[in-house]
N, C-alpha and C positions, 0 to 999 in steps of 0.2 A: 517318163520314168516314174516308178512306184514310190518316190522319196519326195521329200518336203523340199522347196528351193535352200538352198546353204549345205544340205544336209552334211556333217561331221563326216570322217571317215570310219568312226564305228557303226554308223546307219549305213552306211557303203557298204561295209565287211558284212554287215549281217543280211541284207540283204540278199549278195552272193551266197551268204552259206544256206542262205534258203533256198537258193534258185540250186544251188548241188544237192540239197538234201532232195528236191525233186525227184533230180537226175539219179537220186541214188535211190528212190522208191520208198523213201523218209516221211514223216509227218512236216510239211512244210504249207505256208499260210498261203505262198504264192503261185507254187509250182511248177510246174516244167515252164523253163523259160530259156530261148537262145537270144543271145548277143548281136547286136548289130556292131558293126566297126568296117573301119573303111582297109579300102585291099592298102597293105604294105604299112596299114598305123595300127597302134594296139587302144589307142583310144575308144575307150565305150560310147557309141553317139544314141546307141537308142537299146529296143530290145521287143522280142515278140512272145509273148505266154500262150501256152497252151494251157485250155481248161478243156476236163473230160465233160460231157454234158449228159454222156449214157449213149446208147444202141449206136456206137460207132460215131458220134457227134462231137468233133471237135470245137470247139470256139476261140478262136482267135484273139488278142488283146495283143495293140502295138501302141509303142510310141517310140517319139526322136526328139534328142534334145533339142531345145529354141536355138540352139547355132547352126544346126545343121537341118533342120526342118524346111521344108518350100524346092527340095533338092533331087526328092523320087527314092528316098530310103525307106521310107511307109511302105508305099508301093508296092518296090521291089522286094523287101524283105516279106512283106505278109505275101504278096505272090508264091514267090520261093516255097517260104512255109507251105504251103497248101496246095504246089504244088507235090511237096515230099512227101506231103500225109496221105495223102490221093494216091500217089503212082504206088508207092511203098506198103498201103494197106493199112496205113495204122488210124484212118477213117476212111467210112465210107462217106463224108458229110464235112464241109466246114462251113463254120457258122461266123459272122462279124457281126454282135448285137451296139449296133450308135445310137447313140441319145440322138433324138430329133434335131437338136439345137446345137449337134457336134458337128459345124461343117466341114470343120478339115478332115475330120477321118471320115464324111461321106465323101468329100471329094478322092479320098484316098481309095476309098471301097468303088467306085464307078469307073476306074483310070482304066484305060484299055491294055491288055498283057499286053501288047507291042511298045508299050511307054515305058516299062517296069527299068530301065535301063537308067540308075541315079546318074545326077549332071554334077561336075564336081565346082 
């Protein structure tokens, strides 16, 4: 998550109103960003941003919070995503840029689409 650990609930609120100003086509620092949460909780557990990079090139940015991390919500969520951007047109291209020394989210970027299936 984009937030410091502790963060207040006014770093929470404003966050969100950056991830809607996205959605609304705003001046926003984050931008376009969807929600991870689990089927039938309203709990936030993670969340996946989209960056424009230009000529149809998306770039991907996920994360999941440390309680629910090691579970296949990376995965499945940046899956999804990119499968919706793909089918739907709204790139021709998606991109995952990992620092060399970020293993979790290489192991997350290698995982086979038949794994994307989070274990609860």
């Amino acid at each position: 998550m984009p937030l410091a650990p502790g963060a207040d609930d006014r770093a929470c609120t404003a966050l969100i109103e950056d991830w809607l100003a996205g959605w609304r086509n705003e001046a926003s620092f984050q931008g376009l960003s969807l929600v991870v949460v689990e089927v039938a909780h309203n709990d936030l557990i993670g969340q996946v941003g989209l960056g424009d990079r230009g000529d149809g090139i998306v770039e991907l940015i996920y994360g999941i919070a440390p309680d629910y991390r090691g579970r296949g919500y990376a995965t499945s969520a940046a899956s999804l995503v990119a499968s919706w951007l793909l089918i739907e047109g709204f790139a021709r291209q998606v991109e995952l840029r990992i620092d060399k020394d970020h293993l979790a989210s290489q192991r997350v970027a290698m995982k086979p689409r038949s794994s994307i299936e989070p274990t609860r």
